[in-house]
C-alpha positions as a Markdown table, in Angstrom:
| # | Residue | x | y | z |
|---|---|---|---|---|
| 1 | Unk | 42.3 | 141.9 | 55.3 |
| 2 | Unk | 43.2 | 139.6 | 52.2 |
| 3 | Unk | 40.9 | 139.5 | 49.2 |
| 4 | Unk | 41.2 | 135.4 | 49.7 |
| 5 | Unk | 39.5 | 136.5 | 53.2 |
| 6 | Unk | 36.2 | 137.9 | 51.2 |
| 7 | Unk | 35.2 | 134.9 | 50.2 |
| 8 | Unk | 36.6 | 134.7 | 46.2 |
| 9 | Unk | 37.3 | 132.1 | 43.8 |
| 10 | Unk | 40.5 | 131.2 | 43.3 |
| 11 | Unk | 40.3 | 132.4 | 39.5 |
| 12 | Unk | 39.6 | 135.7 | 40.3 |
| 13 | Unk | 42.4 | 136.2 | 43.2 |
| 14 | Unk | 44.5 | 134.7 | 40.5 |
| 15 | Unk | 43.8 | 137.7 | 38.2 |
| 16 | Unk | 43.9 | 140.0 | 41.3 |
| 17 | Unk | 47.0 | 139.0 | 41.8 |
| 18 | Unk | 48.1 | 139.4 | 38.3 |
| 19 | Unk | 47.1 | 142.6 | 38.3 |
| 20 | Unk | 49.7 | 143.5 | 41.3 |
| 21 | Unk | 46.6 | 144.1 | 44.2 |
| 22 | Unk | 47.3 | 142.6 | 47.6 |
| 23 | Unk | 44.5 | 144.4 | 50.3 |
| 24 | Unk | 40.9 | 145.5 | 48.7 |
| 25 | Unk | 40.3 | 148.9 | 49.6 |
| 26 | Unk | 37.7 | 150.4 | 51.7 |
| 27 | Unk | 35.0 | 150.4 | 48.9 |
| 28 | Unk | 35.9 | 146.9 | 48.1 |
| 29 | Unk | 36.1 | 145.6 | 51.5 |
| 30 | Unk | 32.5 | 147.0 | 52.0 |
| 31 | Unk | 30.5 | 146.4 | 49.3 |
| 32 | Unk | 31.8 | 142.4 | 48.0 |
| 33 | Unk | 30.8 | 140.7 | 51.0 |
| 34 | Unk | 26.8 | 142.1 | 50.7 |
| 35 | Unk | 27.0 | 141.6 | 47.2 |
| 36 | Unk | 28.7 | 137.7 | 47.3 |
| 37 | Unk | 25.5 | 137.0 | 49.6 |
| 38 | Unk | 23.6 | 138.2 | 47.0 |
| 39 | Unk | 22.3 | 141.3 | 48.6 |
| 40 | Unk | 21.3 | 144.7 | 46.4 |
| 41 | Unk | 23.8 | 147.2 | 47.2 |
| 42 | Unk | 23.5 | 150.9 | 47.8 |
| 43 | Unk | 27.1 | 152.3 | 47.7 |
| 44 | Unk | 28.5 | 156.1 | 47.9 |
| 45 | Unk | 32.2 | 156.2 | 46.6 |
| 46 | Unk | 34.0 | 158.5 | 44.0 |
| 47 | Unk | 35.9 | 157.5 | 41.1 |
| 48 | Unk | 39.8 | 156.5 | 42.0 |
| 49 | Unk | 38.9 | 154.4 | 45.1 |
| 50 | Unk | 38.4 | 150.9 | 43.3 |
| 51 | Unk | 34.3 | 150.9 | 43.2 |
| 52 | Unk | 34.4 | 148.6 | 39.8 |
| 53 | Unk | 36.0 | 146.1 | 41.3 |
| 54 | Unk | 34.0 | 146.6 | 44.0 |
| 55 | Unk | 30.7 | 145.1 | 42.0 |
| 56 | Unk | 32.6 | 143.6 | 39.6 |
| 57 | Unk | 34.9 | 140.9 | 41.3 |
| 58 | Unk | 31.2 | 139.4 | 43.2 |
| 59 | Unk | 29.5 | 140.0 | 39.8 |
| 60 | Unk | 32.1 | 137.9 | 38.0 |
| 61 | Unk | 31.7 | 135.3 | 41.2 |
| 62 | Unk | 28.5 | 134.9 | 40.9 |
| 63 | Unk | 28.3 | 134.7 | 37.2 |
| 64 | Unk | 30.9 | 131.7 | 37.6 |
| 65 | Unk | 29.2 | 129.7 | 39.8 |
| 66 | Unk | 26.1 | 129.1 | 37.7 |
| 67 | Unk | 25.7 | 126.6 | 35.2 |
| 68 | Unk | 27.3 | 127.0 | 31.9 |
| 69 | Unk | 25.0 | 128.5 | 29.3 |
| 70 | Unk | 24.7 | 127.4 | 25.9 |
| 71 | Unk | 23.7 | 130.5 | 24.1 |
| 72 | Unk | 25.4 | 132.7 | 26.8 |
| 73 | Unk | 22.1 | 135.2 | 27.4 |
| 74 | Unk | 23.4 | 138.7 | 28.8 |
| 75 | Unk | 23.0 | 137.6 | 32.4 |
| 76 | Unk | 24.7 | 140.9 | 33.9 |
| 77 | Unk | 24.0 | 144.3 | 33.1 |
| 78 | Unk | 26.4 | 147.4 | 34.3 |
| 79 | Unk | 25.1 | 150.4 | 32.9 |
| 80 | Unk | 27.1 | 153.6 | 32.6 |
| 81 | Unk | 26.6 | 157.3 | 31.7 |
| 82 | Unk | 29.5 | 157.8 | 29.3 |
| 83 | Unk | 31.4 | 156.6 | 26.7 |
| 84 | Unk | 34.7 | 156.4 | 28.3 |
| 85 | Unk | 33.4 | 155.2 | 31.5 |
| 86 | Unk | 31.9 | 152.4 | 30.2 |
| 87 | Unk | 35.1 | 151.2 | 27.9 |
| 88 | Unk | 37.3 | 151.3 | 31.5 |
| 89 | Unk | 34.3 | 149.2 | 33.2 |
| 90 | Unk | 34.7 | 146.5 | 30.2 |
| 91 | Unk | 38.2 | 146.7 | 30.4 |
| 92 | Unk | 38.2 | 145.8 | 34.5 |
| 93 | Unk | 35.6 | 142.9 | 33.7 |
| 94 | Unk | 38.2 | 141.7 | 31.2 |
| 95 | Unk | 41.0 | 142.1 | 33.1 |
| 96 | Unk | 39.4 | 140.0 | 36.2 |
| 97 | Unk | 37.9 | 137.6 | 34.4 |
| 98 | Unk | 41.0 | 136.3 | 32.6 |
| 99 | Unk | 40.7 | 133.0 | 34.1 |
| 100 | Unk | 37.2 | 132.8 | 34.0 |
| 101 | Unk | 35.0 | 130.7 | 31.0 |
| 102 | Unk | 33.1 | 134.5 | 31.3 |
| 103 | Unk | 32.5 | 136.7 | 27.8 |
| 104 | Unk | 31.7 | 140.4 | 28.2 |
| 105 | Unk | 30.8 | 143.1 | 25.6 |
| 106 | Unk | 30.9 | 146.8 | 25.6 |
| 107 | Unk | 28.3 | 149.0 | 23.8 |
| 108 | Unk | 28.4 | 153.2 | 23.2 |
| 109 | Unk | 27.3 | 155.5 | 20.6 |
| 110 | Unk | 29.3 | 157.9 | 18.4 |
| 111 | Unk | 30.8 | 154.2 | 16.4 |
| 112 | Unk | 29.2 | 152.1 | 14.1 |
| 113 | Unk | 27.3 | 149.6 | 15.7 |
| 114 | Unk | 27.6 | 146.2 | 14.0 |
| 115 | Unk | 31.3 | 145.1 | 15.4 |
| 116 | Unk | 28.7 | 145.2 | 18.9 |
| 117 | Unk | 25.7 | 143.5 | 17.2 |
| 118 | Unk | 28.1 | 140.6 | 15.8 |
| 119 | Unk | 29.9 | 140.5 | 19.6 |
| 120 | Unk | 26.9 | 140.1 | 21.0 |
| 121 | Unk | 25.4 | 137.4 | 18.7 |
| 122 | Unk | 28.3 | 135.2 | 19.3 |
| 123 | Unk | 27.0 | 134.7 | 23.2 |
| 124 | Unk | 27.9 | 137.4 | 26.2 |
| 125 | Unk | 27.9 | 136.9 | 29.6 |
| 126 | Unk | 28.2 | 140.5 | 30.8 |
| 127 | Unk | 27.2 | 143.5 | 29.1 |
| 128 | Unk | 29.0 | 146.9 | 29.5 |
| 129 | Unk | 26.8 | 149.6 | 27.7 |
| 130 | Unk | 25.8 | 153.6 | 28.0 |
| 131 | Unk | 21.6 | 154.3 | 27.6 |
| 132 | Unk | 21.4 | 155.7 | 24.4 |
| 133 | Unk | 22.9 | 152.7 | 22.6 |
| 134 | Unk | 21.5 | 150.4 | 24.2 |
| 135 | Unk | 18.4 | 151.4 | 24.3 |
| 136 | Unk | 19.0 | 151.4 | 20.5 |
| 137 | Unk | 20.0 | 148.0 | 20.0 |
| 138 | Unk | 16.7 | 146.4 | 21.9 |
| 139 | Unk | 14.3 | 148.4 | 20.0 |
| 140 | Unk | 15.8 | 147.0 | 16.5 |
| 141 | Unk | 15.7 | 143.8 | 18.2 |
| 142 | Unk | 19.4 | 142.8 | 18.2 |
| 143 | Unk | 19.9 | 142.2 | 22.0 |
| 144 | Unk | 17.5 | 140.7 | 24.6 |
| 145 | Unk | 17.5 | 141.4 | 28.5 |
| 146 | Unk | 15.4 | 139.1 | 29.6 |
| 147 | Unk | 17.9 | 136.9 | 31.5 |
| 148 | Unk | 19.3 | 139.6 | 33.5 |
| 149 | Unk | 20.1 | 138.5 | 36.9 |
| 150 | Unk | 22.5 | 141.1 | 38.2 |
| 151 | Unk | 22.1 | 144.8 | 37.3 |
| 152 | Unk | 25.1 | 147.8 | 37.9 |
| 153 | Unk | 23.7 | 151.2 | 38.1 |
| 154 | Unk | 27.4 | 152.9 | 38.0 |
| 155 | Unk | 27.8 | 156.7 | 38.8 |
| 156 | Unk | 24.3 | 157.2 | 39.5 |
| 157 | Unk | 24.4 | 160.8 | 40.2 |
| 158 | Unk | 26.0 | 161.8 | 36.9 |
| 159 | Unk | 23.3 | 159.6 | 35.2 |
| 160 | Unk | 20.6 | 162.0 | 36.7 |
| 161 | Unk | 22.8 | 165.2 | 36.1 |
| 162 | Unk | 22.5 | 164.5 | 32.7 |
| 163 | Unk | 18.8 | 163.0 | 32.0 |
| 164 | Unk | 19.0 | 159.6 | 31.8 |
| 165 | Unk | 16.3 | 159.2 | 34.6 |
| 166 | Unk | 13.6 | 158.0 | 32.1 |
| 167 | Unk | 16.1 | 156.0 | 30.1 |
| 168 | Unk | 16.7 | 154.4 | 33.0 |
| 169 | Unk | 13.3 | 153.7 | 34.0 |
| 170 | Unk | 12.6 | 152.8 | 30.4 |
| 171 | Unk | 15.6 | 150.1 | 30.5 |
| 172 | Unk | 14.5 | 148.9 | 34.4 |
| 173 | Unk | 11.2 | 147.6 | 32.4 |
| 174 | Unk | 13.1 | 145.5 | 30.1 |
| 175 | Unk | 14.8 | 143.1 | 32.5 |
| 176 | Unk | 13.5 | 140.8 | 35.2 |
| 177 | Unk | 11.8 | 141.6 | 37.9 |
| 178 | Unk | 13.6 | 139.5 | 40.1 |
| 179 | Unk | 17.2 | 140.0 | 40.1 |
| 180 | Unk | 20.2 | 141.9 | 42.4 |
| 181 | Unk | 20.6 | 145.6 | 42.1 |
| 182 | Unk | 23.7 | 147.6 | 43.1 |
| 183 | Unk | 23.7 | 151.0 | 42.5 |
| 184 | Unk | 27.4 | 152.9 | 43.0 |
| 185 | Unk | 26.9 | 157.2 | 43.1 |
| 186 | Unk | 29.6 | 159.3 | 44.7 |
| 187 | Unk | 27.2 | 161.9 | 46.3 |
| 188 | Unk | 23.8 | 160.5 | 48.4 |
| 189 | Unk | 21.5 | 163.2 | 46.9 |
| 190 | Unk | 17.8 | 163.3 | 47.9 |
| 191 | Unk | 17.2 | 162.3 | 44.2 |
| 192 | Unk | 19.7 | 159.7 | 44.3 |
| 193 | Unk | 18.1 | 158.3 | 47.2 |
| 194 | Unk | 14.5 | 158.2 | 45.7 |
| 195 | Unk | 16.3 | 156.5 | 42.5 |
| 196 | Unk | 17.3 | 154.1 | 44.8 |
| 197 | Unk | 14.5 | 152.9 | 46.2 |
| 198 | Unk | 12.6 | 152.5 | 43.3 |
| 199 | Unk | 15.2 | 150.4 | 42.3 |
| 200 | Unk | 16.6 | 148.8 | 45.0 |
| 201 | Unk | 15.0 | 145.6 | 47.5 |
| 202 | Unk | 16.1 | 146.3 | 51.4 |
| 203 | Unk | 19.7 | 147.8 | 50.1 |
| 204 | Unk | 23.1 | 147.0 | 52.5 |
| 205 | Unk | 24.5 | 151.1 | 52.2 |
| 206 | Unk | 27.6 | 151.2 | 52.1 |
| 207 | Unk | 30.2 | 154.6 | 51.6 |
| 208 | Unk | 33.8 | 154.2 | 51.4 |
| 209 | Unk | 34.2 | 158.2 | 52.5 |
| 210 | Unk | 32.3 | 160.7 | 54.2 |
| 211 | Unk | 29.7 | 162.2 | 51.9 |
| 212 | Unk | 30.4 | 164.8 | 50.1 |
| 213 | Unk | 33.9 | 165.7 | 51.2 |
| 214 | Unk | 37.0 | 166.3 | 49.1 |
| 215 | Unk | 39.9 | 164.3 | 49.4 |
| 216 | Unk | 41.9 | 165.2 | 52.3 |
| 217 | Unk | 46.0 | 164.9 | 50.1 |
| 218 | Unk | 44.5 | 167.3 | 47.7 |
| 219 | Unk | 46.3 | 171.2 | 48.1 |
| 220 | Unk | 43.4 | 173.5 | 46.9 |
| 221 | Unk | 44.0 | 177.2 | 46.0 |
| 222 | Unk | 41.8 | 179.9 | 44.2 |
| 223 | Unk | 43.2 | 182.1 | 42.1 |
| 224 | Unk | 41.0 | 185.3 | 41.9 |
| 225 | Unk | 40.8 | 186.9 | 38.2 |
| 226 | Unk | 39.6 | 189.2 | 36.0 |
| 227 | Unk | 37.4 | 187.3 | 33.9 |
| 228 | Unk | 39.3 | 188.1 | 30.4 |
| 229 | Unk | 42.3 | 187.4 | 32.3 |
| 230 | Unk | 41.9 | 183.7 | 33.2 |
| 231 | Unk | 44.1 | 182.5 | 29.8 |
| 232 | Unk | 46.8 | 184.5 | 30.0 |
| 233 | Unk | 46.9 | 183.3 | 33.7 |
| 234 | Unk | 46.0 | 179.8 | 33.1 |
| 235 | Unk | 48.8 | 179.7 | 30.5 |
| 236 | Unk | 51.4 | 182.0 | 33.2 |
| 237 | Unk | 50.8 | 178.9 | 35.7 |
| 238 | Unk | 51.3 | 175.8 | 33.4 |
| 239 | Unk | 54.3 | 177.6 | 31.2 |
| 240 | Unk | 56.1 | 178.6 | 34.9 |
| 241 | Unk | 55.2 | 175.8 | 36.5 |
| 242 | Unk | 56.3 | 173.5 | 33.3 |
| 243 | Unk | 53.6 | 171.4 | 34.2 |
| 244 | Unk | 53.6 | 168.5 | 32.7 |
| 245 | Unk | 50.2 | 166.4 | 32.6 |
| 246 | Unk | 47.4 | 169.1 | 33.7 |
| 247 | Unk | 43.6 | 168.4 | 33.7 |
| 248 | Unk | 41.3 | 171.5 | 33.2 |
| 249 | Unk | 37.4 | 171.7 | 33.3 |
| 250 | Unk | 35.3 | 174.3 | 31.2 |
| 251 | Unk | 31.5 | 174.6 | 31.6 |
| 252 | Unk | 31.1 | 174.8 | 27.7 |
| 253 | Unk | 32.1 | 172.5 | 25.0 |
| 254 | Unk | 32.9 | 175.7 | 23.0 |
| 255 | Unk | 35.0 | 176.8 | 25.6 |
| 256 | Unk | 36.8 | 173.8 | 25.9 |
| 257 | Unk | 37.5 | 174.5 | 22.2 |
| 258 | Unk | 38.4 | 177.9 | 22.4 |
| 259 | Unk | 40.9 | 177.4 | 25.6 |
| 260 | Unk | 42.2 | 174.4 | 23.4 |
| 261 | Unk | 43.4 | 176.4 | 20.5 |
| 262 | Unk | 44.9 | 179.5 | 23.1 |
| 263 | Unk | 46.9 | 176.7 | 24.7 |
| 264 | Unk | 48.6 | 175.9 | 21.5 |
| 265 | Unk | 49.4 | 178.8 | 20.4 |
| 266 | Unk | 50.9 | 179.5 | 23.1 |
| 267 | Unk | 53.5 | 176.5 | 22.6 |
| 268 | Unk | 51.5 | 174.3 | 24.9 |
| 269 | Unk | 50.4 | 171.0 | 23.4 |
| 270 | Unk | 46.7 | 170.6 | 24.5 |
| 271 | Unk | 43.7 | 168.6 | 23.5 |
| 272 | Unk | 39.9 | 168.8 | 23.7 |
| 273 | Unk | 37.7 | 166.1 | 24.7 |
| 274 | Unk | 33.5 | 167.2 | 25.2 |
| 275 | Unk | 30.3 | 165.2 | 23.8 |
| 276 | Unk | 30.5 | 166.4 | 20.1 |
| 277 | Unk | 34.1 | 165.1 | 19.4 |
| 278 | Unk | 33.6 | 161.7 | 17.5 |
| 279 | Unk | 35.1 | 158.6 | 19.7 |
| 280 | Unk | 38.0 | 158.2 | 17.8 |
| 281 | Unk | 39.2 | 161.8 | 19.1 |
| 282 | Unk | 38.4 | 161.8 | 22.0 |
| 283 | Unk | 40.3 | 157.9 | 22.4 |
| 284 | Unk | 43.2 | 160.1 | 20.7 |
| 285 | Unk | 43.0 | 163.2 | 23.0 |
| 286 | Unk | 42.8 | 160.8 | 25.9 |
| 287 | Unk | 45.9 | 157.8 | 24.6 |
| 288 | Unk | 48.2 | 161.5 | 24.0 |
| 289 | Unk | 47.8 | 162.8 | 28.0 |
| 290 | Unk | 48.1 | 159.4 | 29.2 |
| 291 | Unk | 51.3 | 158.8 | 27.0 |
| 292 | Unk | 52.5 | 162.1 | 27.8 |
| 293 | Unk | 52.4 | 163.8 | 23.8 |
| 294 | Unk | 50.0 | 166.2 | 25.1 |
| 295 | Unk | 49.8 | 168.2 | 28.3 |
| 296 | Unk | 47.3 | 169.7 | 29.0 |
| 297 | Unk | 44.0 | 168.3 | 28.2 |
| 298 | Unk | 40.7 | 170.7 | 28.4 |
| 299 | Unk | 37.3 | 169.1 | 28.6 |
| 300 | Unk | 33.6 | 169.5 | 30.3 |
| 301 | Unk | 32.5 | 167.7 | 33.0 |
| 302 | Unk | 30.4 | 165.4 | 31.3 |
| 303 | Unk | 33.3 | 164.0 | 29.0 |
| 304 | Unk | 35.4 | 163.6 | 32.0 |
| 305 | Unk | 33.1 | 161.7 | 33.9 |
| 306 | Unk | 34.9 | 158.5 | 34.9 |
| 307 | Unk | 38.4 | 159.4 | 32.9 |
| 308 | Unk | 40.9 | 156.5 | 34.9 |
| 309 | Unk | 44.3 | 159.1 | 35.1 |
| 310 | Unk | 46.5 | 157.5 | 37.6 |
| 311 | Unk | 48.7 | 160.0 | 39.4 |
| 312 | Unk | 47.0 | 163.3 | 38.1 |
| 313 | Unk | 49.1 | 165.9 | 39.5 |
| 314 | Unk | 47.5 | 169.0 | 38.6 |
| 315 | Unk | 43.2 | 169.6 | 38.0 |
| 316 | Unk | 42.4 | 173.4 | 37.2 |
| 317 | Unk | 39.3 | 174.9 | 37.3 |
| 318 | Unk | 39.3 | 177.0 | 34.5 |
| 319 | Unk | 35.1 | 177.8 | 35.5 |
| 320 | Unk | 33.8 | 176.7 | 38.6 |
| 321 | Unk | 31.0 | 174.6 | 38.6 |
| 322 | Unk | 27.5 | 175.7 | 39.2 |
| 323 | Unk | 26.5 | 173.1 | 41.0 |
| 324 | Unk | 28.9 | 172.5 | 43.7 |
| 325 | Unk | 28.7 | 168.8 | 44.2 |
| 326 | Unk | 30.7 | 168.8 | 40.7 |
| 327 | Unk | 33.9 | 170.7 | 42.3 |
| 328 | Unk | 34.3 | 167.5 | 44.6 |
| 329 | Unk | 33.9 | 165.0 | 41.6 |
| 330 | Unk | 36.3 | 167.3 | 39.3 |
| 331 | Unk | 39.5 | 167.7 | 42.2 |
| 332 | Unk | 38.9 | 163.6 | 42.9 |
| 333 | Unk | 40.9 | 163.2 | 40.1 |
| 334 | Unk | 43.9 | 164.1 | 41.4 |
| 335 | Unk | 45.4 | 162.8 | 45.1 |
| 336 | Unk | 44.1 | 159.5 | 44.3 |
| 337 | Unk | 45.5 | 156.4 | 46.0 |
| 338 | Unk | 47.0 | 158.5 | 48.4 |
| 339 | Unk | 49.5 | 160.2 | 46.3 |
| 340 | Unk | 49.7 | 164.2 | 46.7 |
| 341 | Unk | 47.7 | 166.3 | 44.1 |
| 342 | Unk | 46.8 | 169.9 | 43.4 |
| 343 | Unk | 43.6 | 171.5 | 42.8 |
| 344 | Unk | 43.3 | 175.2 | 41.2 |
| 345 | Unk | 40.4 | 177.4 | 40.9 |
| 346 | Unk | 40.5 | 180.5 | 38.6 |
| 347 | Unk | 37.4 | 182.9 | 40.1 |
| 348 | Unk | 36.2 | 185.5 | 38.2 |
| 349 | Unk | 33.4 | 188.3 | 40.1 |
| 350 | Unk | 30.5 | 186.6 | 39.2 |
| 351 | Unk | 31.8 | 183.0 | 40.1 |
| 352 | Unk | 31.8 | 183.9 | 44.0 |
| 353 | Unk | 28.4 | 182.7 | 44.7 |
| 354 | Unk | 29.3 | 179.6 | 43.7 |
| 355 | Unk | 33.0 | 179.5 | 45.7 |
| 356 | Unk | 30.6 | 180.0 | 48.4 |
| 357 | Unk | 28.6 | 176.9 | 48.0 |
| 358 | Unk | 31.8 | 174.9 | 47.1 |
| 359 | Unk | 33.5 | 176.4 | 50.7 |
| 360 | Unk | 30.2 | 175.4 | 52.6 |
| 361 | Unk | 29.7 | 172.0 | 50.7 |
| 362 | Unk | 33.2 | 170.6 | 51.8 |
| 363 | Unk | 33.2 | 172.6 | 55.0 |
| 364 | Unk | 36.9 | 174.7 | 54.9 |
| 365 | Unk | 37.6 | 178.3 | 53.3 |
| 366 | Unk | 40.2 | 177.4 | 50.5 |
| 367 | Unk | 43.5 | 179.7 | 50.5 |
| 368 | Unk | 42.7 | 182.7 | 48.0 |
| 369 | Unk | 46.1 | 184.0 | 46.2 |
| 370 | Unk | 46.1 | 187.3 | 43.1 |
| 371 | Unk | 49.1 | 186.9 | 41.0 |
| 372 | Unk | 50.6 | 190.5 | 40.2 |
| 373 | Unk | 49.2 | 191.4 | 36.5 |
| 374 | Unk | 46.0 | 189.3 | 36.6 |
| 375 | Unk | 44.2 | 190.8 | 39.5 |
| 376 | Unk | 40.9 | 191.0 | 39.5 |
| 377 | Unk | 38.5 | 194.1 | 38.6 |
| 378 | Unk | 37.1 | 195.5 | 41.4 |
| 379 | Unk | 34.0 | 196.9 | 39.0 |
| 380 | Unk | 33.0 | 193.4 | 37.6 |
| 381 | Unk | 29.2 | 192.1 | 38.7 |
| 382 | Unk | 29.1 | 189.3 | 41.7 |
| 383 | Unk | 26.1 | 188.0 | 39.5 |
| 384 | Unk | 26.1 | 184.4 | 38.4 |
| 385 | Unk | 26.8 | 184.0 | 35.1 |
| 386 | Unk | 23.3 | 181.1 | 34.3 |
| 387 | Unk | 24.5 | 177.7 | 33.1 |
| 388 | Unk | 25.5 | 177.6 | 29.7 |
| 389 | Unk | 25.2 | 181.1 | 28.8 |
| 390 | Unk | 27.8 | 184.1 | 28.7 |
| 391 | Unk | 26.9 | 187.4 | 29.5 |
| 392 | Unk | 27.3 | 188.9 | 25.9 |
| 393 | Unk | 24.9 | 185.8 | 24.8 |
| 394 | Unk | 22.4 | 187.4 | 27.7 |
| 395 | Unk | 22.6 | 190.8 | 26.3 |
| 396 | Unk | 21.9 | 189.9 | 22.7 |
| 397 | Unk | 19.0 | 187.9 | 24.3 |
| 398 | Unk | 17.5 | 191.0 | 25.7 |
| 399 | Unk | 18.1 | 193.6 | 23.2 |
| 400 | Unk | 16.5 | 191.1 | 20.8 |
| 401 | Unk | 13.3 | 190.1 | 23.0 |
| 402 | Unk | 10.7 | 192.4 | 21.5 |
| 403 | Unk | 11.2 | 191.0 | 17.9 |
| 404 | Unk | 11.7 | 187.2 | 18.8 |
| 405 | Unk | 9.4 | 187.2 | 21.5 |
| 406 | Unk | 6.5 | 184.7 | 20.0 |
| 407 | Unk | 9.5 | 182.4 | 19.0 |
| 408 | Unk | 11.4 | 182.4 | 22.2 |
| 409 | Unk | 9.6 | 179.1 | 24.0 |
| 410 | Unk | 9.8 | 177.4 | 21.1 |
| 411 | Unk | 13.6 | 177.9 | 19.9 |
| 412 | Unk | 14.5 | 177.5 | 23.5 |
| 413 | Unk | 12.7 | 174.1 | 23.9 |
| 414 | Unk | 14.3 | 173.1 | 20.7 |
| 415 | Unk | 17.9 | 174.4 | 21.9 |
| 416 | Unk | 17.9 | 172.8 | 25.2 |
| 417 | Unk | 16.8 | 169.5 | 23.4 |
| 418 | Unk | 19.6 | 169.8 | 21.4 |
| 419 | Unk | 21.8 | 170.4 | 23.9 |
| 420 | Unk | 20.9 | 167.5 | 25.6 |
| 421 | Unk | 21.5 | 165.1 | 23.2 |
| 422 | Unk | 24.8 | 166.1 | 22.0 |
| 423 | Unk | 26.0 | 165.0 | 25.7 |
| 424 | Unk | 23.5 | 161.3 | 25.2 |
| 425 | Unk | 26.1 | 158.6 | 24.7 |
């Protein structure tokens, strides 16, 4: 199968070309055909098998074929859940529509917002953008959605993992009725599914893999740890290893910070990238691992949601995930486009319940290994360790309840509010 054979303009192969593609992959292959013909498309794919070209390439068809408008309304909408997603999306729309009479625009919090405001006033045809900001920009009035005829729901399930549901629903109010939907997620949760069909009109589903399964070139191994071990060993296996380009997930943004600062003391060069570094770092962070000027780069799932790293040899779990659907999405960054990748898990006591879930969720028991020196103590607690809480913050908790008691729901409300929108983009 050609990409001539789907049914696109010559403009578009034109750019295809340029860009060095010759066969659309599975996603690709699936989803342009329902989405040329105008249907709304439900779509399960991770990240690394080509999905934004997969609603991009029939967007930007579509968007060519109609008449040429002479204030250029936003007529497509592809909305994102991060920052760094959504500047890779606008960069594919460029890229493709390089021969195209097509303008696009990209919109995201943590920069100042008028070099977007004055893009947009000069007439877009497509507009790449994360909630927060632009929920922003319509209620000052400096944007209009109105003419919406094709709207991208991209990475769905992140969107819901971290609260965008009624920013979402807000934002489905604001555009037309009638229009095509295509909604891309890389799991088919039961939530996903009921976001779909409030958005959706009689969907064509299409899933380039099997759902929920990791990819198949990818060598996973668990390293089991004592918990205050895991830097020394995380640092043991990179310095040994002389890793070069190595992409670790924490649970915490602080974590990521602290692991960070080990790694260079260690003689490691190593960067940080979570929701409360400004833009311009985490652009930096990002630019230095891609160029090769920094290593090992440490970050939380959220900021890594939708990072393009072509040919990531190594992912390490410094924490595993609590929710196991997040392992899959995390070792997908790796072993893309069939090269060969490797996975690593350091598993501390209490992270076993979740190895569990992540050895039942992609169906295989992955190879366990103890390095001499870092074993793992045999007296630590099995419990889990609750999502973004340590033990020692626990304790403190608990030896402080009878004093703090008639505070507690309302710190804790205001806490968890907080934490939630230091990861809003």
């Amino acid at each position: 199968m050609s990409f001539k054979s789907l049914g696109l303009s010559e403009p578009l192969l034109k750019a295809i070309s340029k860009k060095g593609y010759e066969t659309p992959s599975p996603i690709q292959a699936k989803a342009i055909p329902p989405v040329l013909e105008g249907k709304d498309v439900l779509a399960s794919a991770q990240t690394g098998t080509g999905k934004t070209a997969g609603f991009t390439l029939p967007m930007l068809h579509h968007l060519s074929k109609g008449p040429e408008q002479r204030h250029r309304p936003v007529r497509a909408l592809i909305l994102t859940p991060t920052r760094e997603l959504a500047a890779q999306v606008h960069a594919n729309v460029k890229e493709y529509s390089e021969f195209l009479n097509i303008r696009s625009a990209v919109i995201f919090g943590g920069v100042n917002q008028k070099p977007q405001v004055a893009k947009i006033r000069q007439g877009i045809d497509v507009l790449v953008a994360t909630p927060g900001r632009l929920i922003d920009l319509e209620n000052q009035g400096l944007l209009s959605l109105k003419r919406v005829e094709i709207f991208v729901l991209d990475e769905a399930d992140r969107m819901l993992d971290m609260g965008f549901l009624r920013d979402i629903e807000r934002i489905m109010k604001l555009i037309p009725n009638k229009r095509q939907n295509l909604m891309f997620s890389a799991t088919f949760s039961k939530d996903i599914k009921k976001l779909a069909y409030s958005i959706l009109n009689n969907p064509v589903q299409v899933e380039a893999t099997p759902e929920n399964t990791a990819v198949e070139v990818i060598e996973q191994k668990v390293y089991r740890v004592a918990k205050g071990k895991k830097t020394g060993l995380i640092i043991k296996l990179i310095s040994d290893g002389n890793w070069k380009q190595v992409l670790v997930f924490t649970r915490t943004k602080h974590g990521a910070n602290k692991l960070c600062k080990k790694m260079i003391s260690a003689g490691i060069t190593a960067a940080a990238i979570h929701g409360n570094k400004s833009q311009g770092a985490r652009t930096k962070a990002l630019a230095g691992f891609k160029n090769g000027s920094v290593r090992v780069l440490v970050a939380t799932d959220i900021a890594a949601r939708g990072l393009d790293i072509p040919l990531l040899p190594h992912v390490i779990n410094f924490e595993l995930p609590n929710i196991s659907e997040d392992y899959v999405h995390r070792i997908g960054r790796t072993g893309r486009a069939g090269a060969e990748g490797q996975a690593i898990s350091l598993v501390s006591a209490d992270e076993t319940t979740y190895l569990h879930g992540i050895e039942k969720l992609i169906g295989e028991s992955i190879e366990v290994e103890i390095v001499e020196g870092f074993e793992p103590d045999p007296n630590a607690s099995t419990e889990p360790i609750k999502p973004g809480q340590n033990r020692n913050r626990n304790q403190r908790s608990s030896r402080n309840s009878n004093t703090r008691n008639s505070k507690k729901p309302k710190n804790s409300n205001r806490n968890r509010n907080r934490r939630r929108n230091d990861n809003r983009d």
